[in-house]
N, C-alpha and C positions, 0 to 999 in steps of 0.2 A: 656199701660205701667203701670206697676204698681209703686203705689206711696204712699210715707210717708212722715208725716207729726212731723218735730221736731222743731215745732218753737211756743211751746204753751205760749211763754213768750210772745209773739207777741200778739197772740188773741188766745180764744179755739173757737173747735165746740159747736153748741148747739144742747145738747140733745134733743128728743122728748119730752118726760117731761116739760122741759121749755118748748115752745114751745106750749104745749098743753094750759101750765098756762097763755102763753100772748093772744093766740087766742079769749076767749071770751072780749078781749078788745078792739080787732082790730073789732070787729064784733059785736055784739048784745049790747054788753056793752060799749056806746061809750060815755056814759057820764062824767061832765066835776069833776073831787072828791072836787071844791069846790059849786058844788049846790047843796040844799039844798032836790030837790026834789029826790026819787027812784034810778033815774039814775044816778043819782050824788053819792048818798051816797052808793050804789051799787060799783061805783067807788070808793070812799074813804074806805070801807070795805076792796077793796082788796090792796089799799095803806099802810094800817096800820099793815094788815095779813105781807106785805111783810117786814113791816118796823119790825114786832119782828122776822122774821126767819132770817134780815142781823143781829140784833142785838144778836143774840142767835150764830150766827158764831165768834164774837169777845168778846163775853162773856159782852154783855152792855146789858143797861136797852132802850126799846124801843124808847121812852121819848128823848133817847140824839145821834138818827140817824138823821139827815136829807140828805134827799136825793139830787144830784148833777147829770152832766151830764157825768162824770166818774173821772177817775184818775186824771187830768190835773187840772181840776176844785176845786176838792175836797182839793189837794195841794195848789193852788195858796186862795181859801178862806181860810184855817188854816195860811197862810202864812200872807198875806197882811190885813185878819181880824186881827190875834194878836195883828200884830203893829201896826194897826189905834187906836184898843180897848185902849192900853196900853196910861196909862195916861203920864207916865213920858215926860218930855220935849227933851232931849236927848237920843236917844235906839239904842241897839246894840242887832243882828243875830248873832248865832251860828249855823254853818251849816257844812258839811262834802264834803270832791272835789270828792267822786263817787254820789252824791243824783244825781235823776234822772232831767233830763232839767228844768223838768217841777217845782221843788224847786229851783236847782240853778238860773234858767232864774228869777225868781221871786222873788227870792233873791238878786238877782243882780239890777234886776227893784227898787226895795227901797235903794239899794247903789246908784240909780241918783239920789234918792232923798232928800242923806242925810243922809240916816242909814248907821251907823255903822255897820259894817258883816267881820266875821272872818270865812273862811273858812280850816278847818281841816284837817289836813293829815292824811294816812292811814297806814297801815303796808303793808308790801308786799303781803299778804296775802288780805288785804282787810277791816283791819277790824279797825274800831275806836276806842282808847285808850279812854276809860271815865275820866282817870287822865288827858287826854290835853283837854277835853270839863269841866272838874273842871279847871282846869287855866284860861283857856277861858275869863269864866265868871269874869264880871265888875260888878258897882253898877249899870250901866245904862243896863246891859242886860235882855230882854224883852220876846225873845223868844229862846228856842233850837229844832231843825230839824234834824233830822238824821232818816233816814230810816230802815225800817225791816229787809229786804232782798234786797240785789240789784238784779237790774232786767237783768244786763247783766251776771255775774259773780255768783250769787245766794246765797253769803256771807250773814250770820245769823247776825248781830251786836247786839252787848250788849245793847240794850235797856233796860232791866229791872235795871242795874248797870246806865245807864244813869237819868232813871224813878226817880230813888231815889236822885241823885244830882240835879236834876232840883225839887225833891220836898222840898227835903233839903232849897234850895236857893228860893224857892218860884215864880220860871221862870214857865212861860208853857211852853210846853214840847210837839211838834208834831212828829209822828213817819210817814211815809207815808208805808202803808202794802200791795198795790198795788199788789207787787210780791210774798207776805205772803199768803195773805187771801185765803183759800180753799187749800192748801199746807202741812201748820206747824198750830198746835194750837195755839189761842190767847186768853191772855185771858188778858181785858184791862184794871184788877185790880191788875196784877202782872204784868205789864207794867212800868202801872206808867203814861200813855201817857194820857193828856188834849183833845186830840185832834189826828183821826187816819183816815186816806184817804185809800179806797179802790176802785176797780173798778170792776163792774159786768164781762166783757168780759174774766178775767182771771179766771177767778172760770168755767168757761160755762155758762157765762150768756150772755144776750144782750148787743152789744156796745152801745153806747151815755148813759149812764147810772151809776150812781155811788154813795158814799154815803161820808159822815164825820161824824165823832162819835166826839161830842163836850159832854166832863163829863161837870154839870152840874155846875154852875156858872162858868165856864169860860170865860171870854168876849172875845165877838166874831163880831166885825164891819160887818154889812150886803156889798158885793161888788154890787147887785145890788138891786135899788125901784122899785117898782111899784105897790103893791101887797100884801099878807097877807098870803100866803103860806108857809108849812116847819116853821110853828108856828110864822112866822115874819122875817125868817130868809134868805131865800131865794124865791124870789118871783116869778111867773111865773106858769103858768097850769101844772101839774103834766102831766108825759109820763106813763098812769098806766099800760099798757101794757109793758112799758121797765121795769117800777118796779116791776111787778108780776114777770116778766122771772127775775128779779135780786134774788126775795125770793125765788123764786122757787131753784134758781140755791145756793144760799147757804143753804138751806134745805137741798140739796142734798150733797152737799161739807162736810156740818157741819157732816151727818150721816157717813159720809165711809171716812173721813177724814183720820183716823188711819190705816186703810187696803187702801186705795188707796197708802197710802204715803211709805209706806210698800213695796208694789210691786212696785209702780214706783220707788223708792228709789233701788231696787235689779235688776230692770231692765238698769236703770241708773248708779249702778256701773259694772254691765255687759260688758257696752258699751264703759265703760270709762276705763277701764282694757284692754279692747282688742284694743282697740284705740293704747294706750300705747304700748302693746305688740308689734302690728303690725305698726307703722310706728316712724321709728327713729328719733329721734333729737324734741319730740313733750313732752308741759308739759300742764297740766292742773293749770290757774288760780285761787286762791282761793283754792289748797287742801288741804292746815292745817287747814283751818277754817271751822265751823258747817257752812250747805248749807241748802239751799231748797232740796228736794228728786230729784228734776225733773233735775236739768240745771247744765253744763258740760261745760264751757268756756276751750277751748284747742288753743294752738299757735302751728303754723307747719310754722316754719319758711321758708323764701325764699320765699314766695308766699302770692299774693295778694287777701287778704280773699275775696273780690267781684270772682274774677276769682275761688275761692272754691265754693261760691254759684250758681252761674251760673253751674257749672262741675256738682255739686252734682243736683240740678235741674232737669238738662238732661237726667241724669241716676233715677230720682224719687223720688230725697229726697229734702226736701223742712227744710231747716235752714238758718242762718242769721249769720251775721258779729256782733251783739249786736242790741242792741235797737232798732225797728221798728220804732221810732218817727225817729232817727238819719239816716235814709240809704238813702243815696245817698250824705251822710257827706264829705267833701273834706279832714278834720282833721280827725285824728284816735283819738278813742275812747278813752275819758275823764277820765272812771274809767280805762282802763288798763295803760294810763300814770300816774297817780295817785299811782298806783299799782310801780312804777318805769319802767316799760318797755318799752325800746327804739321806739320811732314811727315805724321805721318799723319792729317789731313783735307785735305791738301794733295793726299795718295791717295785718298781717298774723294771724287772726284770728277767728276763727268760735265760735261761739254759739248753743248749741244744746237742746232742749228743749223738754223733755216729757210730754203726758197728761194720761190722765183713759186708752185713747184710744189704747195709745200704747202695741204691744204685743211681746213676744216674738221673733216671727220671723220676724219683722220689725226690732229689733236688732240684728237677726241673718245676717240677707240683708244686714242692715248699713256695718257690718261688713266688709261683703266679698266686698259693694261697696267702703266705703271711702280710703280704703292705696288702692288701685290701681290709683284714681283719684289721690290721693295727689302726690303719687309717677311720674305720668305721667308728673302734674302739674311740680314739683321741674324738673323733666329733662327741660322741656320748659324756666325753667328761668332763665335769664343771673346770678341773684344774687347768684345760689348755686352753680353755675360753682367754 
């Protein structure tokens, strides 16, 4: 049967390319990049190649990459480093109720502890008003967090208009770009952001693997000892082979950036037109507001988005309800009630996500497959009776 793949918010493939570039580390090159001898600095050669081509993707100075074990990681040390860094005696979070689990949860972790955290509303559309993260702010606020792109919905948020109020007020300022990076350009001097979480696996690079862009004197509390790694910052053996396939893969993001985003972007409203056309009573999440190129959240009510995946599955399409961290969630999804929408169309929900890989006639398929599924689905359900 043939099959397609729309869930590149999830994870991508990895190309040959990557792949070629982590090979000589899984093999000949197995030294440890902090020894000192051949083998070692052979390793840390291709540690540092990789640390300026993630840097050269967000527009940073090598110097202020360290590496991480990916997304999750990356967020939770800009998170719980700030606040520990931060001298003041009393501190308060500014965060937003779509950021992904992996902010909120760890946001929420320092609210046991006694942090202050005010968590933001959105528009219906998805997007953060920078005037209510300006009121937000206290004398005691320490950090602001608000995301690039969400990773269910694909909303663009004003960071740059954020960048400037948190420099304005002298807060640091973390953006997490997880569902950015390799997608839209960045660039992290017209940001404005202290501090930026990426992860290799969304660009086509290897899982376990990730980075933090800390601009330079911003305090930044180490989460774990042992070690003198990531210049002191984070300690532990370097994974040089996830790092090679991490440069490798924004090397190649950063080149074709603008002609991938392009075509996936004309393929992606292709999909999202005919969608529309062809099944009734269906809206797209997030369509007034600037997106990532690739991702298409649509509600088809009366039906329960797991029973969409599973249907689409079957037939060779391979897409998700939101968030791959979140499936097999009991609760519907955080940023579509955020968004205002009733729990259950908050369930009837799919996510559909392109990559390089997508082609044409994998949108033409979608096509002809999805309104016959959904349609079949909705007769099956007591709620559209």
């Amino acid at each position: 049967m043939k099959r397609i793949y729309f869930d590149h918010n999830a994870t991508t493939p990895i190309p040959p390319e990557v792949l070629e570039a982590m090979m000589p580390y899984l093999t000949e090159e197995y030294g440890n990049a902090s020894s000192i001898h051949a083998f070692g600095q052979n390793a840390r050669g291709a540690v540092e190649q990789a640390r300026g081509q993630v840097a050269a993707l967000v527009g940073a100075r090598s110097a202020d990459i360290m590496f991480t074990s990916g997304g999750t990681e990356s967020n939770n040390h800009a998170i719980l480093g700030a606040v520990a860094a931060a001298p003041a005696k009393n501190k308060h979070v500014i965060t937003s109720a779509i950021e992904h689990v992996a902010v909120l949860d760890a946001c929420r972790a320092l609210a046991k502890l006694g942090i202050e955290l005010t968590i933001l509303p959105v528009s219906r559309d998805g997007l953060v008003n920078p005037e209510d993260v300006r009121a937000a702010i206290r004398p005691e606020t320490v950090l602001i967090t608000v995301m690039l792109a969400n990773n269910e919905i694909g909303v663009i948020e004003p960071i740059e208009e954020i960048g400037k109020i948190a420099t304005e007020k002298e807060i640091v300022f973390h953006a997490d770009a997880v569902q950015a990076a390799g997608k839209i350009p960045i660039d992290i001097e017209k940001l404005g952001a202290d501090l930026l979480s990426i992860s290799a696996h969304k660009f086509s690079g290897p899982k376990g693997v990730g980075a933090l862009y800390i601009r330079k004197g911003t305090q930044l509390a180490p989460l774990l000892f042992g070690g003198h790694s990531e210049r002191d910052r984070r300690p532990g053996t370097e994974d040089v082979a996830a790092i090679a396939g991490m440069g490798k893969a924004a090397e190649l993001a950063f080149a074709d950036l603008c002609e991938d985003a392009a075509r996936v972007g004309a393929l992606r409203d292709r999909l999202e037109r005919g969608l529309l056309d062809r099944v009734p009573h269906t809206w797209v999440n997030g369509a007034r507001a600037p997106r990532v190129p690739n991702t298409i959240n649509l509600t088809f009510p009366f039906i329960e988005g797991e029973a969409m995946v599973i249907a689409l599955d079957l037939k060779g399409i391979a897409c998700s309800t939101g968030a791959a961290c979140s499936s097999g969630a009991v609760e519907p999804s955080h940023v579509l009630l955020a968004l205002g929408l009733p729990p259950e169309n908050a369930r009837a929900t799919l996510r559909l996500s392109l990559g390089r890989q997508t082609t044409m006639d994998e949108i033409d398929f979608a096509l002809e497959t999805i309104p016959p599924v959904i349609e079949r689905l909705r007769q099956l359900s007591p709620t559209s009776k």
